[in-house]
C-alpha positions as CSV (number, residue, x, y, z in Angstrom):
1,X,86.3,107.5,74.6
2,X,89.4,109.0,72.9
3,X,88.6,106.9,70.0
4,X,84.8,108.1,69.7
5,X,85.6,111.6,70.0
6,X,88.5,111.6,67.2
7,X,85.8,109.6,65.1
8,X,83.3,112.4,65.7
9,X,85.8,114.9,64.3
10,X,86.9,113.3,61.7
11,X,82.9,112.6,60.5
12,X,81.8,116.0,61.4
13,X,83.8,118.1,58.4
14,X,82.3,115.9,56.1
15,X,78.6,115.5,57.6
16,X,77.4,118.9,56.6
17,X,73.4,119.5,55.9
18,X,72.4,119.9,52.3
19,X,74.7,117.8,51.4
20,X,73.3,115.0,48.6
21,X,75.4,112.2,50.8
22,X,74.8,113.7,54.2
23,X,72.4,111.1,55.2
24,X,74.2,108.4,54.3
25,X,77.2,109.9,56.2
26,X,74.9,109.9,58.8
27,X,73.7,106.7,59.1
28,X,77.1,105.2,59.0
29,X,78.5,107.6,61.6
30,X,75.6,106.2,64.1
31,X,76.8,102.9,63.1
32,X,80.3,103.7,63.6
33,X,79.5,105.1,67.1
34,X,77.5,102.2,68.0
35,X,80.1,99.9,67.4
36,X,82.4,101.4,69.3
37,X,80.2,102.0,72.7
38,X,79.7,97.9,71.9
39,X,83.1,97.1,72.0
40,X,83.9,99.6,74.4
41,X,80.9,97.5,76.9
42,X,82.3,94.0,75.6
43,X,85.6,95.2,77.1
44,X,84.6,96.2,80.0
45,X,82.2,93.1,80.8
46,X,85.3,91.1,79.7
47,X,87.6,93.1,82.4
48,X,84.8,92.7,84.9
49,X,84.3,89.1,84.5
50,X,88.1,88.0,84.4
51,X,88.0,90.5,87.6
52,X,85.5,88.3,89.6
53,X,87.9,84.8,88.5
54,X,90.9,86.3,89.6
55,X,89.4,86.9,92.7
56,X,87.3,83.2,93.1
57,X,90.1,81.1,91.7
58,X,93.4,83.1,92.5
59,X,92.8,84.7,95.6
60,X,89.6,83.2,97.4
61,X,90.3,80.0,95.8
62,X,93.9,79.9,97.5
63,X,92.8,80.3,101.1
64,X,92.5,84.2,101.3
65,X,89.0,85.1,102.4
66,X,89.3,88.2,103.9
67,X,86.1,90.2,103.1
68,X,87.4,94.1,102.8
69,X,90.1,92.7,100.7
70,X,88.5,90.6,98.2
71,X,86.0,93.8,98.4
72,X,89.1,95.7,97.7
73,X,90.4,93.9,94.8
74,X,87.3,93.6,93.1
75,X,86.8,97.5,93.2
76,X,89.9,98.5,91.7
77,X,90.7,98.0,88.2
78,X,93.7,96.5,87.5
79,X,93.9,96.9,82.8
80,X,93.8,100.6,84.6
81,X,97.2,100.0,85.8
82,X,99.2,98.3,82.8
83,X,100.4,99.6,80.0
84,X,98.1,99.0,76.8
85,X,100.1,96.3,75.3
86,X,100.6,94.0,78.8
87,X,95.9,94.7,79.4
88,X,94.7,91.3,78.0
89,X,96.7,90.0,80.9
90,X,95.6,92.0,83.6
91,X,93.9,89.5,85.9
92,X,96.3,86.6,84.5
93,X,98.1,86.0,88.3
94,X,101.5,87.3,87.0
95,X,103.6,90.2,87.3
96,X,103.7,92.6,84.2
97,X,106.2,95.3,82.9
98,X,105.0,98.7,83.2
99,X,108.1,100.8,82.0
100,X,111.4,101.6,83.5
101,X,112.0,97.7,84.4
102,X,109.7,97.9,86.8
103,X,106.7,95.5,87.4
104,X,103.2,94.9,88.9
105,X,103.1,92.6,91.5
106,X,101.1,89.0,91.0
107,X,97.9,89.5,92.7
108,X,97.7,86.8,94.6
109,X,100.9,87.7,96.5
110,X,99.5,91.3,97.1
111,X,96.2,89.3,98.3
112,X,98.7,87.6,100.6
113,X,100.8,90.7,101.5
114,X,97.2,92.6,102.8
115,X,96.0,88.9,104.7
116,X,98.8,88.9,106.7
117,X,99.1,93.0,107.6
118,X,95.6,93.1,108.2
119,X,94.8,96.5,107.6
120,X,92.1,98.5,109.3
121,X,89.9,101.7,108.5
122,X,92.6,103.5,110.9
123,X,95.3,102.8,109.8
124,X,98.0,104.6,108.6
125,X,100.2,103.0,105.8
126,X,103.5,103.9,104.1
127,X,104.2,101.9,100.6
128,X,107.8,102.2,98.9
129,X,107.6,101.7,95.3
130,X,104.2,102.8,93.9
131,X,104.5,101.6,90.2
132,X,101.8,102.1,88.9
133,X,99.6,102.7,91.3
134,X,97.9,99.6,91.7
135,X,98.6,98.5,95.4
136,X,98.0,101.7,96.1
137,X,95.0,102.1,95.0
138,X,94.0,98.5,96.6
139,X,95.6,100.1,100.3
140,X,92.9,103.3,99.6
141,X,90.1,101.5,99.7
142,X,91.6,99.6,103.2
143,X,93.5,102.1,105.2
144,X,92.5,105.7,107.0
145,X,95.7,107.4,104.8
146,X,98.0,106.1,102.1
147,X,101.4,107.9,101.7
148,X,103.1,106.0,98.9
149,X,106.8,106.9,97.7
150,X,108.2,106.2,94.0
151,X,111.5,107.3,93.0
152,X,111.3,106.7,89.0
153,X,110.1,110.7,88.8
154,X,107.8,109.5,85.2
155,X,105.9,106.3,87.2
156,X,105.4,108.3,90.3
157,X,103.9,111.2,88.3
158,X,101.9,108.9,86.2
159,X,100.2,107.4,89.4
160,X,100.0,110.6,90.9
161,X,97.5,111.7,87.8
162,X,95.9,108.1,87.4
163,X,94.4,108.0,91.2
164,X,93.5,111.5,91.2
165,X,91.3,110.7,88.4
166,X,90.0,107.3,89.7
167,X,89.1,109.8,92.9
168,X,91.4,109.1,95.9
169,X,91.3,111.7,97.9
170,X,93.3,109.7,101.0
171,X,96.6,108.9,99.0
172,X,99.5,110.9,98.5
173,X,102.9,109.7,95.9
174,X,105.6,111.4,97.0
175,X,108.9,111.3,94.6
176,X,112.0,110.0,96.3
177,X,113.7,107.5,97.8
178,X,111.9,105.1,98.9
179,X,114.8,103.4,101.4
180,X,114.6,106.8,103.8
181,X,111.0,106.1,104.0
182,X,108.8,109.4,104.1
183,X,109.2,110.9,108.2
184,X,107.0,114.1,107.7
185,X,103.9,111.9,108.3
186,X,105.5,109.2,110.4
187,X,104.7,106.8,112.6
188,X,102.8,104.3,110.5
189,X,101.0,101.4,111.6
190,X,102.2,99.5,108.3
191,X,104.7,99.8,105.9
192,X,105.3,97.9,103.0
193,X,107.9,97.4,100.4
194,X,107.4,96.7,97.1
195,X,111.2,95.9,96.0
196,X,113.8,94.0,97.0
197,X,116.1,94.6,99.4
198,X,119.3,92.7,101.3
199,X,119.2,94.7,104.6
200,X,115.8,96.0,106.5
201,X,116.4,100.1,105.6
202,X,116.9,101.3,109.7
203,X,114.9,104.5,108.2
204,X,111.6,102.3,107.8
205,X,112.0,100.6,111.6
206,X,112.2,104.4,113.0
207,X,109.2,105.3,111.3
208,X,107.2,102.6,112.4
209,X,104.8,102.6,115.4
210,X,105.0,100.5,118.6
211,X,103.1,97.3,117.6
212,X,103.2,98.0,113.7
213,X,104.1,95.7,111.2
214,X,106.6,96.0,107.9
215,X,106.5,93.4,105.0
216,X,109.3,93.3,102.5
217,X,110.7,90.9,99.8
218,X,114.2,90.4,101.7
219,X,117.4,88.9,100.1
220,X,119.9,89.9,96.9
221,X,118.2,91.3,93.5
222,X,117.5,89.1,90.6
223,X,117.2,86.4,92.7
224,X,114.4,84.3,95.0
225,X,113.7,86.3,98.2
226,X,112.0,85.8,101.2
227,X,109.0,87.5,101.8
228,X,109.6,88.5,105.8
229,X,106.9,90.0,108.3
230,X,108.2,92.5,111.2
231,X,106.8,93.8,113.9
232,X,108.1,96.2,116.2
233,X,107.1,94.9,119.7
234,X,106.3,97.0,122.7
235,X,110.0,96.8,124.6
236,X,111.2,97.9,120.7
237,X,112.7,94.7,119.5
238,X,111.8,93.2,116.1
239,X,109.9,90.2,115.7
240,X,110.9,88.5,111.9
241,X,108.4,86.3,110.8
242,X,109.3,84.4,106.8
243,X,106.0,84.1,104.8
244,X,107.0,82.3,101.7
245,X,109.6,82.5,98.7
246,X,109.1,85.6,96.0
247,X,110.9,87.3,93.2
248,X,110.8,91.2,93.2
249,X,112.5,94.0,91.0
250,X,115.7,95.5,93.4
251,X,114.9,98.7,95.3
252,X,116.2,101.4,93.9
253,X,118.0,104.3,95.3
């Protein structure tokens, strides 16, 4: 849309009636902005269509059939969260850069993360690391509230401004760090961490309720973790539970 409209600036100065070429100038500016609403709608039935494969053949297709989530995922727009260069990948199942050495997470292991927390309409979910947004965004469409906490002040921002645009009303990015969790709107029924970490932050267990689960990529940075379930039991003992083997960026604080 930023395209059309710098096109129709650019056209209009020299488009002026009673001009012996203004017709012509015309014509061509109608084909110009036809062409661009075309590729604009091949884009987006390209998006849409690697969208509904990432979700039959990457998620579905791998034993996840959980109905609000594959709802989820189909809804939100992942090319919304990756920088330009990285959008042709989008719905390739891979993490991607988005800035400041952080990354997106691989879908299917988000697809996995949600399966396994089961989040419902009432829940209440603290995430630490938004990136860009994307899980986020995915945790919106799921939960009852979404506070979400970022510490890189530029990607927190940038989220902040892309998901009040897309419309969510029920999430809130918070700047800070990430490892004290976010207490003001504690206890959560979830919590989940999108970085790695060698130790379980005590800040996160506090916050969470009796019964709730936390998921995090546990063991050293820059190398394989383990992607471990906990759930704080009724007597207020921890239950670990290891999912399966994962690579995150480190958590920073």
């Amino acid at each position: 849309m930023r395209q059309i409209i710098t096109s129709f600036q650019l056209l209009s100065n020299v488009m002026q009636p009673g001009s012996s070429i203004f017709c012509k100038r015309a014509f061509l500016f109608i084909l110009l902005i036809s062409g661009l609403f075309s590729t604009s709608l091949i884009h987006a039935q390209n998006y849409q269509m690697n969208r509904s494969t990432m979700i039959e053949e990457q998620i579905a297709g791998r034993g996840v059939d959980n109905a609000p989530i594959l709802e989820a995922m189909g809804k939100v727009e992942r090319h919304l969260f990756v920088p330009p260069e990285y959008r042709h990948l989008s719905y390739a199942d891979q993490a991607l850069p988005i800035g400041n050495q952080q990354t997106i997470s691989q879908p299917y292991v988000i697809a996995l993360t949600l399966d396994i927390l089961d989040i419902q309409k009432t829940h209440s979910v603290l995430e630490v690391g938004t990136g860009s947004g994307y899980l986020a965004a995915i945790l919106g469409e799921l939960a009852k509230d979404v506070i979400t906490v970022e510490i890189i002040e530029e990607l927190g921002n940038e989220a902040r401004q892309l998901l009040k645009t897309l419309g969510y009303k029920n999430i809130s990015v918070q700047t800070g760090d990430g490892f004290n969790g976010y207490k003001e709107k504690a206890p959560y029924d979830v919590i989940i961490v999108s970085a790695a970490t060698d130790v379980v932050p005590e800040p996160l267990i506090s916050q969470l309720k009796i019964g709730g689960k936390l998921i995090l990529p546990l063991g050293p940075e820059n190398k394989v973790q383990t992607l471990t379930l906990i759930t704080k039991q009724k007597n207020g003992k921890l239950k670990y539970k290891a999912i399966d083997k994962v690579r995150f960026v480190p958590l920073t604080r």
